[in-house]
C-alpha positions in Angstrom: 27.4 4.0 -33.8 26.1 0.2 -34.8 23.4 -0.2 -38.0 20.7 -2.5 -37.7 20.9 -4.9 -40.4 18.3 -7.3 -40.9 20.5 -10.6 -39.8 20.3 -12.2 -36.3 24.0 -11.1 -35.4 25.3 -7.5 -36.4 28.1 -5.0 -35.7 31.4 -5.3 -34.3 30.9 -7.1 -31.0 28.5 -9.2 -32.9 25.2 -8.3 -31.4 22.8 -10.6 -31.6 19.2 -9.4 -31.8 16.1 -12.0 -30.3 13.0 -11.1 -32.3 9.5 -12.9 -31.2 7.0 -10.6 -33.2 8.9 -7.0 -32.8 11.2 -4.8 -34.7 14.9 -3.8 -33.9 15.2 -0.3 -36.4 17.9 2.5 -36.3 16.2 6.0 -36.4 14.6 9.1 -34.0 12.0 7.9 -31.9 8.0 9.3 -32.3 8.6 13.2 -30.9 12.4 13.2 -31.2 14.3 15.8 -33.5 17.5 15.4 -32.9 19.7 12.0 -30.9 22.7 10.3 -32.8 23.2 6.6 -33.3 20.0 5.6 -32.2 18.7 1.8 -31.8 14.7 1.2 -32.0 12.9 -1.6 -30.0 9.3 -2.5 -30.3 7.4 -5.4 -29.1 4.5 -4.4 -31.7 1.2 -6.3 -31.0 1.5 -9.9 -29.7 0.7 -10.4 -26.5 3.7 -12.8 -25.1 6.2 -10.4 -27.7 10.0 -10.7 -27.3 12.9 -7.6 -28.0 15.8 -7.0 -27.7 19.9 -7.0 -29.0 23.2 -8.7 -26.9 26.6 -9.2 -27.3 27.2 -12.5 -28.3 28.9 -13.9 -25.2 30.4 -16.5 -27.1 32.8 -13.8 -28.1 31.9 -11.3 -26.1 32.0 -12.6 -22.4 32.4 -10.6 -19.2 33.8 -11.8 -15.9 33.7 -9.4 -13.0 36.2 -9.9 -10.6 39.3 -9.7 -13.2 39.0 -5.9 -13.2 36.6 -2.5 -13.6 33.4 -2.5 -15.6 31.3 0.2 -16.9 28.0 0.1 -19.0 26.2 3.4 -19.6 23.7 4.0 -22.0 20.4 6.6 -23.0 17.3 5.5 -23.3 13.8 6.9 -24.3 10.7 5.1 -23.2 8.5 5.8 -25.4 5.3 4.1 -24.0 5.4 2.7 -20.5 4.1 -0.5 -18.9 0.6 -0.5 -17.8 -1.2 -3.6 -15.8 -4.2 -3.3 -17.9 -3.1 -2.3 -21.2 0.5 -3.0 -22.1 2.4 -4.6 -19.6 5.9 -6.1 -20.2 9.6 -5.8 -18.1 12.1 -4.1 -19.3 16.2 -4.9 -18.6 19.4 -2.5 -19.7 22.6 -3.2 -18.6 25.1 -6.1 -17.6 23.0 -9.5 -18.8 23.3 -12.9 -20.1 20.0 -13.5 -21.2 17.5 -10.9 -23.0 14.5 -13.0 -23.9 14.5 -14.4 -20.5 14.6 -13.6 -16.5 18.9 -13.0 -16.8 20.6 -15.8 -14.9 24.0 -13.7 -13.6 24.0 -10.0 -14.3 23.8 -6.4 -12.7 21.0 -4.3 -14.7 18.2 -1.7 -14.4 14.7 -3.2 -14.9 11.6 -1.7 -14.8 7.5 -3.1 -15.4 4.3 -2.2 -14.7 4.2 -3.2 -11.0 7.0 -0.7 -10.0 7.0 3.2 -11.2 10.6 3.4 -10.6 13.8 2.2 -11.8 15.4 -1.1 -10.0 18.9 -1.7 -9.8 19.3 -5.2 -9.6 22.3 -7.8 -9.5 21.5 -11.3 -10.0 24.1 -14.2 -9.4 23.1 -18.0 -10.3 19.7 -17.0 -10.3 19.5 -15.2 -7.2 18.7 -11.7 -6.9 18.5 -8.4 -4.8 16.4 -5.8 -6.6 15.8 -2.3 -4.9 14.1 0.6 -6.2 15.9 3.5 -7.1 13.6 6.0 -6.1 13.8 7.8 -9.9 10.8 7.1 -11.6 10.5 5.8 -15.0 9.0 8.6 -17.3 7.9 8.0 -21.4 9.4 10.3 -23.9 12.1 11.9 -21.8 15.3 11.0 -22.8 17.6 9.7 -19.8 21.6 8.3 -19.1 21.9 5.1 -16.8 24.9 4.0 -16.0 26.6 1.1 -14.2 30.3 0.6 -12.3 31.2 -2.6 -11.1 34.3 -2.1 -9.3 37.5 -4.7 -9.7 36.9 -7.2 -7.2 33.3 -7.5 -8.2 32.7 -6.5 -4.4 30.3 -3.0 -4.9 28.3 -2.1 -8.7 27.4 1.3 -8.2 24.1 2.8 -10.1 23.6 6.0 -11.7 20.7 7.9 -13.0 21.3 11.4 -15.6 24.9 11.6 -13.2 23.5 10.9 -9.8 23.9 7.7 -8.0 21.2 5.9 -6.8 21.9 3.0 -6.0 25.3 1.2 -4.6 25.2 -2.9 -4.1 26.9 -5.2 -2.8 25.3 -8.3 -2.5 24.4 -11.3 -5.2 26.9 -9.4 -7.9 28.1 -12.5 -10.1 31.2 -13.3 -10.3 34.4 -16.3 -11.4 34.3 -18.4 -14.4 31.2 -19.9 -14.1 29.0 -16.6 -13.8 29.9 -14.8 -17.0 27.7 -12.3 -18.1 27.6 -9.7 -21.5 25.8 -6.5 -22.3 22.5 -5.8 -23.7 18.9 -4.3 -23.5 15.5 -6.5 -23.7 12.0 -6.2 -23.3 9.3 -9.0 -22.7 5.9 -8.5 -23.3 2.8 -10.1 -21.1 -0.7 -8.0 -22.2 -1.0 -5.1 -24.4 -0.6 -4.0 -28.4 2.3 -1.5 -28.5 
């Protein structure tokens, strides 16, 4: 379980956290009685807010290809994106940027535009992105999970167990298209 402290690197991978007018809290989420070692993220009420928490890649750097990878997580949304209102993209998963479009990674991403989940893997800037099918819900706890097999050749996607999504194209790869782990969200409109 990691604690938030209020520094801009924490725990033992050394997370960093990128802050532009949120929070990053530990405790239950609005509606929740009972989750262990929970991590809060809120963009609060700027327009062009920034969230989220890494691993420091300086120390913490990933390089598919040079084995199996697996990143799995739970997540509650607990107000989604709207065009009008509160609009902003959200990323989970293998990444090497947070407050940024990632450069080289293999992540789940969600926005207003698109009701459902994306599994996308982007190498040197290049993506595929394809819907999942599984819609993104608020206040409903959830597990997403992502294989990348050994050769860096297939990243499979799963959703609460089920896979949804296998890819095998623009999955980064080699020394020059190291990635890390992490969850951000970028906001465009809205006050939440």
């Amino acid at each position: 379980f990691i604690g938030v402290s209020s520094s801009s690197t924490f725990g033992a991978l050394g997370l960093l956290r990128e802050i532009t007018g949120g929070t990053v809290g530990s405790g239950l989420p609005t509606g929740t009685t009972s989750a262990s070692g929970v991590m809060n993220m809120y963009t609060s009420t700027g327009t062009t807010n920034k969230v989220g928490v890494m691993a420091n890649a300086s120390a913490f750097s990933i390089i598919f290809g040079g084995g199996t990878y697996v990143w799995e997580t739970r997540v509650n949304i607990e107000t989604l994106p709207a065009t009008t209102t509160n609009e902003y993209v959200g990323r989970l998963g293998f990444l090497d940027a947070i407050s940024t479009q990632p450069n080289d990674g293999c992540y789940f991403q969600f926005n207003a535009a698109n009701a459902n989940w994306y599994a996308v893997c982007r190498a040197a800037g290049t993506e595929t992105a394809t819907s999942t099918g599984v819609a993104v819900t608020n206040n409903t706890w959830i597990k997403l999970r992502i294989e990348v097999n050994a050769a860096a050749s297939s990243v499979l996607f799963y959703i609460d167990g089920t896979l949804v999504r296998t890819e095998t194209a623009n999955i980064p790869s080699g020394a020059s298209r190291s990635t890390s782990v992490g969850a951000g969200f970028i906001k465009s409109t809205g006050s939440v």
